[in-house]
N, C-alpha and C positions, 0 to 999 in steps of 0.2 A: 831439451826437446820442447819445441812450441806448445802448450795442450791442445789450443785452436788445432793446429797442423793435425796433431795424432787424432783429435773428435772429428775431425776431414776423412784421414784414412780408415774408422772405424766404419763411417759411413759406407763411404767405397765400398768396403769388402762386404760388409752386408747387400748394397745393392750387386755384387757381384754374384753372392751364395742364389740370392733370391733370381737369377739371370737365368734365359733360356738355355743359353750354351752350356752354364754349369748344370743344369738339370741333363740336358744331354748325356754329361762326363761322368753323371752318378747313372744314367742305366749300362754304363761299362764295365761295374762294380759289382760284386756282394755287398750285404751289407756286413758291417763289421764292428768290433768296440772302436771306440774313440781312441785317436789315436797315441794320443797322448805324451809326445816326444817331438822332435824334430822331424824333418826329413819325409813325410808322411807317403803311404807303399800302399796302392790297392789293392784287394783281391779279385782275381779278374772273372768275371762272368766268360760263361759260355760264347762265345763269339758267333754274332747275327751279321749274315752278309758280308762275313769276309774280313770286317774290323773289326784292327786289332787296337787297343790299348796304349800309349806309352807316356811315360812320364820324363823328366828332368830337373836335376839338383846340381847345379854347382857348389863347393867349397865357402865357406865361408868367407875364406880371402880371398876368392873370386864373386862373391856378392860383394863383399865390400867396397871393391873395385867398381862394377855395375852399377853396387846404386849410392858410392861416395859416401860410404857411412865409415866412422871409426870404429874396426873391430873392437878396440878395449872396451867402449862404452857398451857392448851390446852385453857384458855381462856383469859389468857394474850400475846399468841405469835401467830400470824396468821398463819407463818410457820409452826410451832407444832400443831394446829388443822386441816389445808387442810393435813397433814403428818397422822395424827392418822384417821381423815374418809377415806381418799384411805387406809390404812391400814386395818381398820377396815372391810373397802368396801372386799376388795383381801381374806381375813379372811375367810369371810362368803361365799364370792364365791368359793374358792380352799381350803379350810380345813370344813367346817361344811359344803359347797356343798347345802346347801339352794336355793330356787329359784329368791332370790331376784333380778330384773330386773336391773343392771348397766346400767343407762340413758345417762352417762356421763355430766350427769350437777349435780352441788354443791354448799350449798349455807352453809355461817356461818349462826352458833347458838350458843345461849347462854342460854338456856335452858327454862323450863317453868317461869322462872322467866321476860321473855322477854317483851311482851306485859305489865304485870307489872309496871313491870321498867317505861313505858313510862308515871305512871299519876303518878310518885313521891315516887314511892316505894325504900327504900334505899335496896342495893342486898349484902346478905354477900357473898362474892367469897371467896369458902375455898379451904385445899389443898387436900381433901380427897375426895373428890366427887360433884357431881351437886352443885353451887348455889341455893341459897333460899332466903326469906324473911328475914330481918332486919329488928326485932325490933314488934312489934303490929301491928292490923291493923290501917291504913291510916284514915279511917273514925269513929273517937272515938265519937262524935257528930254529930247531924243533921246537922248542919252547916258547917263543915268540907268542904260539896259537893261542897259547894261555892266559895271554895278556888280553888280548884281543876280547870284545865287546859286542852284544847283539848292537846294531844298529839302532836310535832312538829315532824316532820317526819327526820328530822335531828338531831335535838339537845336531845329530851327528852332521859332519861333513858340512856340504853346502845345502842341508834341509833348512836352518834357518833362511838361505837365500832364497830357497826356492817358496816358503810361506812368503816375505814380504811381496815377493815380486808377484805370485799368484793374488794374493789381495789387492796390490797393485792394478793389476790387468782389469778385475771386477770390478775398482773404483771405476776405472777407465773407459770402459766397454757401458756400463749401469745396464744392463741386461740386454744391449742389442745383437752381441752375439757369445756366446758360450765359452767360458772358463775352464778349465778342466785342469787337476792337479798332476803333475807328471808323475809317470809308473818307473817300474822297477823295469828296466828291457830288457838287461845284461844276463846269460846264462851262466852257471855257475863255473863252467869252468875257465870261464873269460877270467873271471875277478879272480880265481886260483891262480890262474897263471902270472896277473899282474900282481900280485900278494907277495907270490915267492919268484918269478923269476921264471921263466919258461925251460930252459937249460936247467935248472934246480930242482922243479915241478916231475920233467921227464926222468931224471936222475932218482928222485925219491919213488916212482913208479917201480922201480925194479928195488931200491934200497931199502924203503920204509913205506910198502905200499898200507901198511894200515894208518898211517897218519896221512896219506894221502887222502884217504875216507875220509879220516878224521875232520880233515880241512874240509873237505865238500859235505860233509853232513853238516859240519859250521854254516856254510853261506848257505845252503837248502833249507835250512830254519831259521836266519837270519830274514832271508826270502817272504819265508811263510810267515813271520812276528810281523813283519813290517809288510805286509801287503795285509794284512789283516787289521793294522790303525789305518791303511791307508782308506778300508773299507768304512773305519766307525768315521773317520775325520769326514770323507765325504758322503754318506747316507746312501753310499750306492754298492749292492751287494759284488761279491766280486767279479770279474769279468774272465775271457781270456786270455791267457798272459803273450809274451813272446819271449824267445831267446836270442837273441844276436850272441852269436860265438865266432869272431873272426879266425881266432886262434885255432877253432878246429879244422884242421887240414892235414889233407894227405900230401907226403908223405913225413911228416910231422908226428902223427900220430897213425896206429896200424888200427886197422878195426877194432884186434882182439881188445887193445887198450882203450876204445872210444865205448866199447858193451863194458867191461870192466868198471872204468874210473869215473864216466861221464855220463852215460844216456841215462841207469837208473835214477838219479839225482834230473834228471830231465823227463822224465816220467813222472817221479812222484811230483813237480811243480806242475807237472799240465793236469796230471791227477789233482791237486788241489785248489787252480784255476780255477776249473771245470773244462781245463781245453787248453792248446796253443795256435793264436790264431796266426802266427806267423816266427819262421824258424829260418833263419842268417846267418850264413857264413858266406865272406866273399872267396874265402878256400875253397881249393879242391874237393867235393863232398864226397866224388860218384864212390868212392869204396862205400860210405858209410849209408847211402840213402836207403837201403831195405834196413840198416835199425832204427834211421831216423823215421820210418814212418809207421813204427810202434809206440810212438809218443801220441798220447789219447787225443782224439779232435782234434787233428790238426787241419787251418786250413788252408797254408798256405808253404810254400817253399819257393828261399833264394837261391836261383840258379846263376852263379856269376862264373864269370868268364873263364874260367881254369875248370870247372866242373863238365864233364860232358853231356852235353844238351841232348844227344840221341839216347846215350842210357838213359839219362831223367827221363825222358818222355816214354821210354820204354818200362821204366819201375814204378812212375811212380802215377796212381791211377788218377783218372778224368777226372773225377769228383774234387779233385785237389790241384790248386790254384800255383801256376808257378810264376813267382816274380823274376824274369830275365835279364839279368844284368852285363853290361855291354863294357869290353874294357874303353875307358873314354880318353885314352892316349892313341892307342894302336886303329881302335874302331871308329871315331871320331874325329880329332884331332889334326891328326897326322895321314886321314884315309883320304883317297879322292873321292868324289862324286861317286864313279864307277862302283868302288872300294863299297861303300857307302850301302850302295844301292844292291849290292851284289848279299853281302855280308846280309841285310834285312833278309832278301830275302828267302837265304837261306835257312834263318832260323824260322819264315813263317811253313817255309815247305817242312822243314826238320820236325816239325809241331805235328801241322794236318797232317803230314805221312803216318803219325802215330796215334791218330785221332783224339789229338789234344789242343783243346779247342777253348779253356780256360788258362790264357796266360797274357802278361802284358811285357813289356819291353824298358829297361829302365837305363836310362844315361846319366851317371851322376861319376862324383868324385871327382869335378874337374877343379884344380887349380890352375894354378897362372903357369903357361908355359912360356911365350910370345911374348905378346901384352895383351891387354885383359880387352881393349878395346879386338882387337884378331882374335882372340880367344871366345868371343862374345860372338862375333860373324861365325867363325865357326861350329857355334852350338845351334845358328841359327841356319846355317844350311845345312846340318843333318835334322832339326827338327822340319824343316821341307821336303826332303825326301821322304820320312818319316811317316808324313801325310798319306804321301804318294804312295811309298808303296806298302801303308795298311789301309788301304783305301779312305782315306778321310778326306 
């Protein structure tokens, strides 16, 4: 990577943050912690005059396609990752025109493999897209647990990667726009599941439900050890956390099992937060949304596209921010104009019918279906309609 080039793009995105348009994007917001990961998800304010909010993320192997980069390097060269997120950043701001709020702070990632990584998960880094799992899961036996390790907050997993590359950024950047160290996202029972096995996980719920505990009281203080150097490393008291659970879905899991095995363990983290400012699953929720919204402070909820949008809006109060996620094959992609225009605007009536009036609209997940150049047109003419029909 040029440094001349990348000291170009830092500028860029600072004269971007410091831009009218992006001051615009931040009163569509709450304010919120940093975000501290990839992918960044606002929590949406009250809607003034009608407008609504929405954001867009393609794939990573559909960025790379977009802006010509080689996925491998984006997790072996720190250069070539702060280069592809301001790109990625500028992208979304001045070509797809989205509303995503430029903070100007950034932090590396390495994907949902991360948290992972830290109790011993080997990660295959490929050239073609995200990181993933190597190999089985970790916990083949009951006694496996015992093996197993708090997480060091330096050493484990790819936390050495994620220090040099963080340092990195700061050389980079020399104080024009904000560094931030990436957080813990994962809920606990994501990394149970990937530990032992989802089919093994369910199976041990009825077989050996106290070593089920067992294992989620493990990653719940694993959790709490290691967001608490995360506190002394960066001189900044602790924040709100999140939970991304994709694994949680109906009919996967029954209620009675999700109050049982998983939410307490989801409570005591927001309990020790001080809050969860934002709670994800792209599963089906609607069974579980009245216990998910016994978890303390919470400000935000993923409503994606299997979840039902009328009960959300029906359960889950004003005061709390839903982030709307769109399927981006069937509702995008593949939809016409019509398709398009019809599908928005039902979700804005499905909203204000229930006088819910804090929420944004999000299109992500897209990989390569076509080619990337058709795939690219097509994110661009649902972000036009988009415009249109939330008034922007």
């Amino acid at each position: 990577m040029d440094k001349e080039h990348l000291d170009f793009l830092v500028d860029k995105m600072q004269a971007a943050v410091e831009s009218e348009q992006n001051l615009q994007n931040k009163r569509l917001w709450k304010e919120q912690p940093a975000w501290a990961r990839d992918n960044w998800r606002g929590c949406a304010q009250k809607h003034h005059n009608g407008v609504v909010p929405f954001t867009v993320d393609p794939q990573k192997i559909l960025w790379a396609k977009i802006l010509a980069t080689d996925i491998s390097e984006y997790w072996k060269d720190p250069d070539v990752q702060l280069a592809c997120i301001i790109n990625m950043e500028l992208h979304k701001f001045s070509v797809f025109k989205d509303n995503t709020y430029l903070a100007g702070n950034f932090a590396p990632w390495f994907s949902v493999v991360t948290e992972l990584s830290m109790f011993g998960v080997d990660v295959d880094w490929r050239d073609d897209r995200d990181p993933w799992i190597k190999g089985g899961p970790l916990l083949q036996e009951y006694d496996d647990l015992e093996k197993l390790q708090y997480p060091d907050f330096y050493k484990s997993g790819v936390m050495p990667v994620a220090h040099r590359f963080y340092e990195s950024f700061l050389e980079t950047v020399k104080g024009r726009l904000e560094i931030i160290f990436p957080d813990w996202a994962r809920g606990p029972f994501c990394l149970a599941v990937h530990l032992r096995g989802m089919e093994n996980l369910l199976m041990d719920m009825y077989d050996n439900p106290e070593w089920v505990h067992k294992l989620m009281r493990f990653i719940t203080d694993s959790y709490k050890l290691w967001s608490t150097e995360h506190a002394k490393f960066t001189g900044q008291p602790l924040k709100k956390g999140k939970l991304f659970n994709d694994e949680i879905n109906s009919p996967t899991l029954s209620p009675k099992m999700y109050r049982e095995f998983i939410l307490p363990y989801e409570i005591e983290m927001g309990e020790f937060r001080g809050g969860i400012s934002y709670f994800h699953s792209c599963g089906n929720i609607t069974a579980f949304l009245h216990d998910i919204l016994t978890i303390p402070q919470l400000d935000m909820i993923h409503i994606g596209p299997w979840t039902n949008l009328q009960e959300a809006v029906n359960i889950i109060p004003a005061d709390i921010s839903l982030d709307i996620c769109i399927d981006p094959v069937d509702d995008v992609m593949y939809a016409s104009e019509e398709e398009i225009r019809t599908h928005l605007t039902g979700i804005v009536d499905t909203c204000y019918r229930s006088n819910c009036s804090a929420f944004g609209v999000r299109a992500d997940a897209f990989e390569i279906l076509d080619n990337p150049e058709d795939d690219h047109q097509k994110i661009l003419r649902w972000c036009e309609i988009a415009r249109e029909v939330f008034r922007q």
